[in-house]
KOLZAMI-465505 format. One record per residue (C-alpha): residue number from 1; residue in three letters; x, y, z. Coordinates in nm, 2 decimals, padded with zeros to 4 digits. Layout:
% KOLZAMI-465505
ATOM_NUM_ALA_X_Y_Z
...
//
This chain:
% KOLZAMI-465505
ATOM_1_UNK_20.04_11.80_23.13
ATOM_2_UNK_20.10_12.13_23.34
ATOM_3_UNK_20.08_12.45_23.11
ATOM_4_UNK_20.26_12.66_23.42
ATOM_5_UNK_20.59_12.46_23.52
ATOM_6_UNK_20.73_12.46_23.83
ATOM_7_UNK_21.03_12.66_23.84
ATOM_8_UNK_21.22_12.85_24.13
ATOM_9_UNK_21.13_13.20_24.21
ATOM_10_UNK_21.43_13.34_24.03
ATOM_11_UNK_21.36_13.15_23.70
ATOM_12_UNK_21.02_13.34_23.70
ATOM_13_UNK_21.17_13.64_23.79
ATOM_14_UNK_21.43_13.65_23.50
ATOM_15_UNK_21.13_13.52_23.24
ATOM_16_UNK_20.96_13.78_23.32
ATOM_17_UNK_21.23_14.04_23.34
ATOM_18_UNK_21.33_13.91_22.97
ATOM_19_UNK_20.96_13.91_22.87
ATOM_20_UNK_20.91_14.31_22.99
ATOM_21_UNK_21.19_14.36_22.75
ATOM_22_UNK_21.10_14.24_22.44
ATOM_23_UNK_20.80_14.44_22.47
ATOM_24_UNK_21.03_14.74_22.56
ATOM_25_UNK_21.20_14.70_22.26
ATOM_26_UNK_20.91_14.60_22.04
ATOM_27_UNK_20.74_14.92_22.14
ATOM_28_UNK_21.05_15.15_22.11
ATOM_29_UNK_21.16_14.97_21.77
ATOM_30_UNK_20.94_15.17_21.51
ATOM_31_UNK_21.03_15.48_21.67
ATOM_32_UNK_21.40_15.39_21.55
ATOM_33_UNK_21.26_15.49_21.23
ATOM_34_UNK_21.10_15.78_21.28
ATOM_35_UNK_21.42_15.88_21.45
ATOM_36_UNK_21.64_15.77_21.15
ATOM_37_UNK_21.42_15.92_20.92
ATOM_38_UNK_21.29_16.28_21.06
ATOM_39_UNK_21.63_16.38_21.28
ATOM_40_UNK_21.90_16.23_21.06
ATOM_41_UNK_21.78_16.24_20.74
ATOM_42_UNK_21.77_15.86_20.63
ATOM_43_UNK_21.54_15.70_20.35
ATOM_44_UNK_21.24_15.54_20.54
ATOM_45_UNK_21.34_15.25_20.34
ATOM_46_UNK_21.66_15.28_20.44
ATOM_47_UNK_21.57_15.28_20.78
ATOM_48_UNK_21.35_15.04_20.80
ATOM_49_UNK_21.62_14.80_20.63
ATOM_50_UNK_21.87_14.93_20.94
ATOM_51_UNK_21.55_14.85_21.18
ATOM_52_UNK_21.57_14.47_20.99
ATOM_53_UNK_21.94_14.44_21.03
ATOM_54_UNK_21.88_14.48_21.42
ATOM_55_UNK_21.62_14.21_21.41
ATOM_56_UNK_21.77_13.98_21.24
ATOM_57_UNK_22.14_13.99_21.39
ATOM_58_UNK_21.93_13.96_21.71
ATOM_59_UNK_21.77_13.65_21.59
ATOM_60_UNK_22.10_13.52_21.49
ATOM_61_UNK_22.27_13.55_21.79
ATOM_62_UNK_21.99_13.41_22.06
ATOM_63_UNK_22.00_13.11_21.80
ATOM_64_UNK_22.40_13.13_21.80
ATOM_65_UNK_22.36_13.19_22.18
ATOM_66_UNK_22.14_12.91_22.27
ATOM_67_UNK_22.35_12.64_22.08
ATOM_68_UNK_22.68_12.74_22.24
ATOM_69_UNK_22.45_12.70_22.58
ATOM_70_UNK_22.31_12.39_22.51
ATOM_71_UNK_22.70_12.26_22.34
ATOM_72_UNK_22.91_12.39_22.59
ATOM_73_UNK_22.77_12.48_22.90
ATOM_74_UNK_22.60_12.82_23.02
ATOM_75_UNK_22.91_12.99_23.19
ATOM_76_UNK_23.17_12.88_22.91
ATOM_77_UNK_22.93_13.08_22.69
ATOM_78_UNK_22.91_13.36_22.82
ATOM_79_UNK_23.31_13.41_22.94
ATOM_80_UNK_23.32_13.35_22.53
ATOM_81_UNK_23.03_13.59_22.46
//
């Protein structure tokens, strides 16, 4: 069993590209609190309930995503998307 699969150069290159964002976003994420907080004027449990909502509806639509992928077909997806 290969841990490292072998997969065309621009497979890699789009795993990683999606990989450097998620960590983009995981390290600018808590800072959408502070923001929400200390410039607007929002609860910081307010915030961080808006900070959840992102989360979760982001959860919700790679699973939404990947089922409509995996149902219908990658490019009928996304013209739908």
């Amino acid at each position: 069993m290969d841990l490292m699969p072998r997969l065309p150069r621009s497979a890699w290159v789009t795993l990683v590209s999606h990989a450097l964002s998620a960590v983009g976003t995981g390290m600018t994420m808590p800072f959408l609190i502070v923001y929400l907080h200390g410039v607007r004027g929002i609860a910081v449990g307010t915030a961080g309930l808006a900070a959840a909502t992102v989360g979760v509806g982001a959860l919700m639509t790679n699973l939404a995503g990947g089922m409509a992928i995996d149902r219908f077909g990658a490019r009928a997806a996304l013209i739908g998307g």
